[in-house]
MARMI-682604 format. One record per residue (C-alpha): residue in three letters; x, y, z. Coordinates in steps of 0.05 Angstrom, whole numbers, plus 5000, padded with zeros to 4 digits. Layout:
// residues N
ALAXYZ...
// end
This chain:
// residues 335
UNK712757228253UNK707257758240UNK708958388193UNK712458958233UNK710859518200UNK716059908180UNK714360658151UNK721260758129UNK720660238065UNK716560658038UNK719961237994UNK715561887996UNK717862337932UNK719863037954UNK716163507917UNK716564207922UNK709764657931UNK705464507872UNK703865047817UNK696465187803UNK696865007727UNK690765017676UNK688264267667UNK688264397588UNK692864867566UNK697964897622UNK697765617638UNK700065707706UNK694466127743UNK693766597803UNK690266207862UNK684466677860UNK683666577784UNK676366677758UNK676266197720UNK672865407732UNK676664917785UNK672864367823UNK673264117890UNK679163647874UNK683164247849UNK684164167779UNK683464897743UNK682165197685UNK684465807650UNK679166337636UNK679466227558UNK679665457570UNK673265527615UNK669865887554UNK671465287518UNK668264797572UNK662165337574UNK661165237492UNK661764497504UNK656564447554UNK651364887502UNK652664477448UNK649263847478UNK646264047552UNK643363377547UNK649763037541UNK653763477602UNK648763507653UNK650463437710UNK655763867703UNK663063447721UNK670163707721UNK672563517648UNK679963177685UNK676562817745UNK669262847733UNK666562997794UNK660363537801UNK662464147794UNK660064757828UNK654665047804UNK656065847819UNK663965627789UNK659565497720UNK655065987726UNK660066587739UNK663366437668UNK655366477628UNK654167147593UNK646867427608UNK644567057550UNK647166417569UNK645366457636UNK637666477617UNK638065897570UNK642765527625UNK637165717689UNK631565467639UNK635164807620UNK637164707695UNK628764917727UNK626364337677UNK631363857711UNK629164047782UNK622364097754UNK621663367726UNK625963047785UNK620263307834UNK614463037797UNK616262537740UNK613561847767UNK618161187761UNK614260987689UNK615561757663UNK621362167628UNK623362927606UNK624563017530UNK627163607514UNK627263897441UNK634763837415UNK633064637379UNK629464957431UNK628265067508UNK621664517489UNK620064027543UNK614963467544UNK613562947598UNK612062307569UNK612361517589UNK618861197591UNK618460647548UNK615461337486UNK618861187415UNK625161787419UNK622362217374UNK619462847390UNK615163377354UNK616764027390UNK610964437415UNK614365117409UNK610865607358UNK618665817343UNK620765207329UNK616964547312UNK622164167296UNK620863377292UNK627363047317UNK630662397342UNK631862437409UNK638361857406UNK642562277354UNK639362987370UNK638563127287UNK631263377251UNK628462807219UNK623463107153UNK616763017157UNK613162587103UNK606162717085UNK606062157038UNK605061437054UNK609361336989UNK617061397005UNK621961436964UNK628060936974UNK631661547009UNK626161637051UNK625461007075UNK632860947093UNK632761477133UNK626561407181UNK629460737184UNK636160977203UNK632461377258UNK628260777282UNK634660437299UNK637060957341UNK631160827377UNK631760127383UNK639760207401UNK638360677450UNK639060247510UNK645059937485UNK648560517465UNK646760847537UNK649960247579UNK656360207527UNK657760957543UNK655960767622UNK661860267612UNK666060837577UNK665461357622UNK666560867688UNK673160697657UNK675961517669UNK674761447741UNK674461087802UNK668461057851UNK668561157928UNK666960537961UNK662060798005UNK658361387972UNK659961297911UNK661461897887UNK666961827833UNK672462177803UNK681362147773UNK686362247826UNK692362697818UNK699462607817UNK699962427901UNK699561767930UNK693861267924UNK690861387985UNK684761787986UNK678662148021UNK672562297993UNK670662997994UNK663962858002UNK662962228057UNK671062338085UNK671761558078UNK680061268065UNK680560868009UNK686260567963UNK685560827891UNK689660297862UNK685159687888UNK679060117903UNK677359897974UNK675560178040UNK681160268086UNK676659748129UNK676559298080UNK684659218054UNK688858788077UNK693759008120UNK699258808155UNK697458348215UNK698358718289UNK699959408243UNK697360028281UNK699660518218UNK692360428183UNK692260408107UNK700060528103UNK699959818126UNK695859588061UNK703059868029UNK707359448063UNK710758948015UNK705858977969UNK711958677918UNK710357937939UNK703457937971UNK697458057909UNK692958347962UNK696358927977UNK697959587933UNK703460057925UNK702960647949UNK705661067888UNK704360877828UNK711461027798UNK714460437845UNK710959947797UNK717060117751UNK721259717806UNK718058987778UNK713159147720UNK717859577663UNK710759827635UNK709360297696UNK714160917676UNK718361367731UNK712161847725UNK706161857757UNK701762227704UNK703461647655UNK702561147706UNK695261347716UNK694561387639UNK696160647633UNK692860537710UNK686360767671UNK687060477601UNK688059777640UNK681859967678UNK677760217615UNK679759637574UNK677859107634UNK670859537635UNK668959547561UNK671358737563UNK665258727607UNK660759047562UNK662658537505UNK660157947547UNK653958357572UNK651658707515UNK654258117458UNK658858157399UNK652458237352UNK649958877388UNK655759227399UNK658259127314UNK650659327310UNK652359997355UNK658760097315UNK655560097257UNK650560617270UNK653961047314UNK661060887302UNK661160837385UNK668060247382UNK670960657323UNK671861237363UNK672061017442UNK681060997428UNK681860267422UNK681359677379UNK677459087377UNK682558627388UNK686359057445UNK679359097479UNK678758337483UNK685858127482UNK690758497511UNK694058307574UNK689458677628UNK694258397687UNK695459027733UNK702058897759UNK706558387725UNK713157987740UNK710058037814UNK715457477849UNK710156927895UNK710157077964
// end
């Protein structure tokens, strides 16, 4: 007998109309509030969006493009830009030409440095030592581009013991660089999920896991992270992804369609959907930076640890990251 759809087995939560809350602080906020929200409605308070503006000018390198601090998708630029005093809006329009500047004409072997102290840009070849000696009569600062500190300049071939340490410390930043860039890749992945078709990636909110993209409009499932094309469904259904729902208890290849009905089978998933997509994305993180281990190797990452003290501080342990149960849903009874 094929699946007959059935709708009503599905429990929809009543919820009443939804306050406009800040993301951080939980100030509940006009709906014309000035201060940042991005385009999948998560706001901010206009003292908490003066906190995201100091955070973005304490490493532009590090925040650009600029991404919703809950979902991390783009935000808009004019949202940013209305929060910038005079001041900041120069340095911010100088930082952001240089970025348009070197995307139009840096070729494939080329890169943008820009001077951690100063509004200093160089174009130089991509595989350059990360160091750079800023060109700006104002500054002239000699820095490592991996950590973003000065390094001193020694005249003498003849270093001291504390010398050498730390132009070697700096040299390793160089040589870690790649590594440290893909284990963050890994880290940052593991806060969101991508849209099958574009792309384009960011956290969902406290609905159901069905979603469209604001920018390409394709259905997807959240919780497996397919196109409503691609999940399976329930045969002869005409009810489109709310038949990828349908007694998804017994059959692994379907999903639920709120997260808090996990609670039903799997005790781990609580009656609450913000700290179901907590553990939804420390599952998810964990299975990501399990990855990284076998790609980048055991050696490398210790290595990484070591110098920039990336495990110590990404919120889990070594032994959670490679041995904790990453199963999604379990106590799931065979079909």
């Amino acid at each position: 007998m094929p699946d007959a759809p059935n709708l009503a087995t599905v429990p929809i939560p009543h919820k009443n109309k939804k306050k406009i809350l800040c993301g951080s602080c939980g100030t509940e906020l006009e709906p014309d509030h000035p201060g940042i929200h991005c385009v999948q409605a998560h706001h901010y308070c206009v003292d908490c969006s003066a906190q995201i503006v100091n955070l973005f000018f304490s490493e532009p390198h590090n925040y650009t493009p600029l991404r919703c601090v809950d979902c991390h998708v783009d935000l808009i630029p004019e949202v940013f830009e209305r929060q910038l005093t005079s001041e900041q809006l120069e340095y911010y329009l100088q930082h952001m030409l240089a970025l348009l500047w070197a995307k139009e004409i840096l070729a494939e072997d080329e890169r943008l440095d820009r001077c951690p102290f100063c509004n200093y840009v160089v174009i130089r070849k991509i595989d350059d030592i990360k160091f750079i000696d800023c060109g700006h009569p104002e500054c002239g600062t000699f820095s490592c581009l991996v950590c973003r500190k000065a390094c001193p300049r020694y005249t003498s071939p003849y270093l001291t013991d504390e010398q050498f340490d730390e132009l070697d410390h700096h040299f390793k930043c160089s040589r870690l660089h790649d590594s440290k860039q893909e284990f963050e890749r890994y880290l940052e992945a593991g806060q969101k999920v991508p849209c099958p078709n574009c792309g384009l990636a960011g956290m969902k909110d406290d609905s159901c896991t069905h979603m469209t993209c604001p920018k390409c409009s394709q259905l997807w499932c959240y919780f497996c992270g397919k196109k409503v094309e691609d999940c399976d469904k329930a045969r002869n259904g005409t009810n489109g992804i709310y038949d990828h729902n349908l007694q998804w208890e017994t059959n692994p290849q379907r999903c639920p369609m709120y997260f808090i009905q996990l609670n039903d089978i799997d005790k781990r998933w609580e009656v609450d959907e913000d700290q179901c997509l907590a553990l939804f994305h420390r599952l998810r993180l964990l299975r990501l930076l399990r990855e990284a281990f076998e790609k980048i190797g055991r050696e490398c990452i210790d290595e990484l640890d070591r110098h920039f003290n990336i495990v110590s501080t990404c919120g889990f342990t070594i032994d959670e990251i490679l041995h904790e149960d990453l199963t999604l849903i379990l106590n799931r009874p065979a079909q």
